[in-house]
N, C-alpha and C positions, 0 to 999 in steps of 0.2 A: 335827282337827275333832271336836268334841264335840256327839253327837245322842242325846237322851230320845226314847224308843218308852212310848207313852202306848196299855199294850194289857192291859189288867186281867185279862181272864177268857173265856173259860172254857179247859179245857184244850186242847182242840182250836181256840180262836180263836188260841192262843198258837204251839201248834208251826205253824198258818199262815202266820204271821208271821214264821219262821223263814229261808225261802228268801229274804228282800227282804232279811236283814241280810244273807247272804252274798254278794245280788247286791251292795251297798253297798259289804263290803270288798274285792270282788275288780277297782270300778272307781274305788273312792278307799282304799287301804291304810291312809292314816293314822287313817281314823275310828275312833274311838271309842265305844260304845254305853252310855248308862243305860237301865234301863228301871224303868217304872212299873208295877207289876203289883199284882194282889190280893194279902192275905196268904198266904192259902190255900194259891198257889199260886207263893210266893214262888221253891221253889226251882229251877223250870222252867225260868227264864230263864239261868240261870249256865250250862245245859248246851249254849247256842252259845257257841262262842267268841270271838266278838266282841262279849259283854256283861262288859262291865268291872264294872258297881254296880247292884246291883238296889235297886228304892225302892218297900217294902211300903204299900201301902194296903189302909185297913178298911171299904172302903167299905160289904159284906155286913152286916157288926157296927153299924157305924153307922148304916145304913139303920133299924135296928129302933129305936135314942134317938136322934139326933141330939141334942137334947137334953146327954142325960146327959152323950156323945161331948165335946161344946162345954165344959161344967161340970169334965170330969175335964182339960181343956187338951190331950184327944188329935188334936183338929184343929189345934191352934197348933202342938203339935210336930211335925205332920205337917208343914205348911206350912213352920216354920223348917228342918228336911231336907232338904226339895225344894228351900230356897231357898239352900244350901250351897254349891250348884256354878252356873255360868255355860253355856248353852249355844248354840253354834252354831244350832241348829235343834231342834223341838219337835216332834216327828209325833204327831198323835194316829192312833194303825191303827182307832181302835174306832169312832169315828163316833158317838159315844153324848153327851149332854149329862152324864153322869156322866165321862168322859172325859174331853171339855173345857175341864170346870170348873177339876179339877187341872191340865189341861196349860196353863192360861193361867196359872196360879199360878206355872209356873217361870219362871225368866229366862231366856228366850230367843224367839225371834218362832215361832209357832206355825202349822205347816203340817197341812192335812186335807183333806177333800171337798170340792168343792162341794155347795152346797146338793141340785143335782139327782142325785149322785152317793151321799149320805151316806144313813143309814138313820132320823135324827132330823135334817130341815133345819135347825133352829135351830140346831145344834152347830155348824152353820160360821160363823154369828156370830163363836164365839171364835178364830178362825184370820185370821192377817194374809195365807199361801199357802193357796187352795183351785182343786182342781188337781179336773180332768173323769174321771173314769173309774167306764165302765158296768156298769153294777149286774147285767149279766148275764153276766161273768164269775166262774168260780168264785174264793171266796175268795184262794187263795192267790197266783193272777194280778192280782185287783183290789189284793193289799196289794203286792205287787212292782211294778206300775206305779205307785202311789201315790209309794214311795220314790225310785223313777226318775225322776219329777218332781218333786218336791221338793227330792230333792238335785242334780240337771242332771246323771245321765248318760243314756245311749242304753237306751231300753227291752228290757231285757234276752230272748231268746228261747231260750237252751237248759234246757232242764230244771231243775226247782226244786232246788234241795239245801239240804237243811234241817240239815246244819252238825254233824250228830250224828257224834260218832267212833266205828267199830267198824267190824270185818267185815263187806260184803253178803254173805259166804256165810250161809247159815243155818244154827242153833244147833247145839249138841250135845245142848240140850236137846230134853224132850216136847213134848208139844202147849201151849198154856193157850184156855180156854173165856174170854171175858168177856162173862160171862149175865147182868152185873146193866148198869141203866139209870136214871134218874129220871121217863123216862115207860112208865104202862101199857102204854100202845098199843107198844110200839119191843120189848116183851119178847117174846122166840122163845119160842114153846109148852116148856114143861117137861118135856114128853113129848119131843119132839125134841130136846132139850140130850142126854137119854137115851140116845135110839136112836140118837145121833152119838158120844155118848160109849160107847156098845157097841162101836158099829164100831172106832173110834180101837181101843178092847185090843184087839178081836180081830186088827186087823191089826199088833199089835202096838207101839202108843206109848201111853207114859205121857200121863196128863192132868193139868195143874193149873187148880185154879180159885181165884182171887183173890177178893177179898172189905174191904168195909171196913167198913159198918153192920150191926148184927147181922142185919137182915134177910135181906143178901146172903148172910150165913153161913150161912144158915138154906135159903135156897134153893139155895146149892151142896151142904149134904149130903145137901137129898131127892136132885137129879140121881144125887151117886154111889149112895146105898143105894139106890137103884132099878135104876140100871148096875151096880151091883158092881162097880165102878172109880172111880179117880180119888183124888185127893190134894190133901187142903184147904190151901193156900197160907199161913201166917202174913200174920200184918196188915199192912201195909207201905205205908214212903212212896211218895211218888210217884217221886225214885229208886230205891227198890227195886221196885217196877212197870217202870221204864225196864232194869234191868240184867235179871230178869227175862225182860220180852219181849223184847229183844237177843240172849240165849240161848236162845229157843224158835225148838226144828223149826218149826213154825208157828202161827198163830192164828186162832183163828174168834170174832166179836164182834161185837155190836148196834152203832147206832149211839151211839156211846158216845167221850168224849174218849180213852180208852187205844186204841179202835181205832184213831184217829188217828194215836198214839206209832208205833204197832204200825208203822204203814206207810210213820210217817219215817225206821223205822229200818231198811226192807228186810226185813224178818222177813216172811217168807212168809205173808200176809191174805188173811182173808177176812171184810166187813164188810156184813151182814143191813141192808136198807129195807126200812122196812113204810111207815109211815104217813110216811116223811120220805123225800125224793130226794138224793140225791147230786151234783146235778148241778153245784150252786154250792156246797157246803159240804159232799163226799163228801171222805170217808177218800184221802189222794194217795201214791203209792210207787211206784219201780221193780214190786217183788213185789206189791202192790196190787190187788186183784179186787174189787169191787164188785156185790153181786147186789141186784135190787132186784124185790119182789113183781109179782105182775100179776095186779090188782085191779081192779075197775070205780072203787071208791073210793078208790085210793090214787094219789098221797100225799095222805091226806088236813088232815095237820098238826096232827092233836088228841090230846092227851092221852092221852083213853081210846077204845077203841073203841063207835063206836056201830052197829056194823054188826048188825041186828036179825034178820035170818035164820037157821035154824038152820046149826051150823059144826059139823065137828071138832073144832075149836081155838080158841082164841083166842087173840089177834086173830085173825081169818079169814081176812085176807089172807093170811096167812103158810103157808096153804094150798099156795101156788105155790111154797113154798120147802123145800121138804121136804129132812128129811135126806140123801138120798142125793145129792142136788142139790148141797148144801154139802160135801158129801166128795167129792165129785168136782170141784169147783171146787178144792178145799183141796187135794188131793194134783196138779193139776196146775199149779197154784202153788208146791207144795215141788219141782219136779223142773224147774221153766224158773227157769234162773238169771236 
């Protein structure tokens, strides 16, 4: 049996996604997986093992010309790739009318939400199976029952496993920080990355800190030359992030798609809410800890802080999360297997 997984983006919607392919091949073995993913993030999907053919879309790049996209014939080629193969079944995981579009484009009948289930109603238009499941479970439960119905086995109940090969013991390596984010509001005061990364040397582990836009490089070496510690990480793909935090003693990180990785992979976590809740789309792992501010205004879901009163810090919420807070959450995560 041959099924396309129509789940573009982002890094964290991806390794969610993860647990439903292994519940898939451990109650049908013969299946087969495509997946339809962004370029971006093209190389994510290879590292379950039950993706057979990954199928890069641009959608990101294209969004900005369609146009030109159309003119250059990079939409036809997309389409005659996608339309190479034959499949049993079509799942769209994302629920997005950009999803949709392409998964109606392959050959095969296409299964997703219902309308009252989905996050954009109209995307169940393009679905021949739309299948009920409530929107107030956390991600990674709402895409395993999804598959569970679509492909007819029994709604799977033991714990997720998101398919990643390695040791759950933890690393041989240091610590890693990941301090960077795309929103304002979601960043841990710079002062505290600090006083956390004082702690970490003095109690004796290295730190690394990762980095991919110059900005982030830029904000990882105020933290160390302020700590007098720490060690700036080369640039690297998203498998070398994966192997990385595989081998780290443990990690502490906003909410951010690598804190995701971090805690598919067992690696001892620790993932910072400020203005965002965990509660449907929090960081999931055995080693997995979860702290989330306690704010009158949070989760507030915005960008930037608007919080007008005088702070400490900002964001302000992140008041409640003070360093000692998070080392002490972090070292009894690295010592409970």
């Amino acid at each position: 049996m041959r099924v396309l997984v129509v789940k573009t983006s982002s890094l964290g919607d991806l390794i969610h996604t993860f647990p439903a392919l292994s519940d898939a091949r451990c109650a049908l073995p013969d299946i087969e997986f495509h997946w339809l993913v962004e370029e971006a993030f093209a190389e994510v999907p290879a590292w379950h093992p039950g993706v057979s053919t990954i199928l890069p879309i641009a959608l990101r790049r294209w969004r900005g010309n369609w146009r030109k996209a159309w003119r250059k014939g990079e939409l036809s080629r997309f389409k005659q790739q996608l339309q190479q193969h034959s499949y049993d079944l079509v799942i769209d995981a994302q629920g997005l009318l950009k999803s949709a579009l392409p998964a109606r484009w392959a050959n095969g009948p296409v299964a997703g939400y219902d309308r009252h289930s989905v996050r954009e109603p109209l995307a169940s238009f393009f679905y021949a199976g739309k299948y009920p499941v409530s929107r107030q479970l956390h991600a990674v439960e709402r895409i395993r029952r999804l598959f569970a119905l679509a492909l007819g086995y029994p709604e799977p109940r033991e714990a997720p496993d998101f398919g990643l090969t390695g040791d759950d013991a933890a690393g041989s390596g240091g610590l890693v920080f990941l301090h960077s984010t795309t929103w304002a509001s979601k960043h841990w005061p710079l002062a505290y990355w600090v006083e956390l990364t004082q702690t970490a040397g003095q109690e004796g582990f290295d730190v690394a800190f990762p980095w991919y836009a110059p900005e982030e490089r830029l904000r990882a070496e105020k933290i160390m030359a302020r700590a007098g510690h720490g060690v700036l990480l080369p640039r690297m793909n998203l498998s070398g992030m994966k192997q990385c935090l595989q081998q780290a003693a443990g990690v502490v990180g906003v909410d951010t798609g690598l804190a995701h990785l971090a805690a598919a992979l067992n690696t001892p976590a620790i993932t910072l809410y400020g203005p965002t809740a965990p509660g449907l789309t929090g960081a999931v792992g055995r080693r997995q800890k979860n702290l989330s501010v306690d704010w009158p205004c949070a989760p507030c879901m915005k960008r930037d802080c608007s919080y007008q009163e005088p702070a400490p810090v900002n964001p302000a919420c992140y008041q409640s999360l003070a360093p000692e807070i998070v080392w002490t959450a972090l070292r009894q995560q690295m010592v409970n297997p």
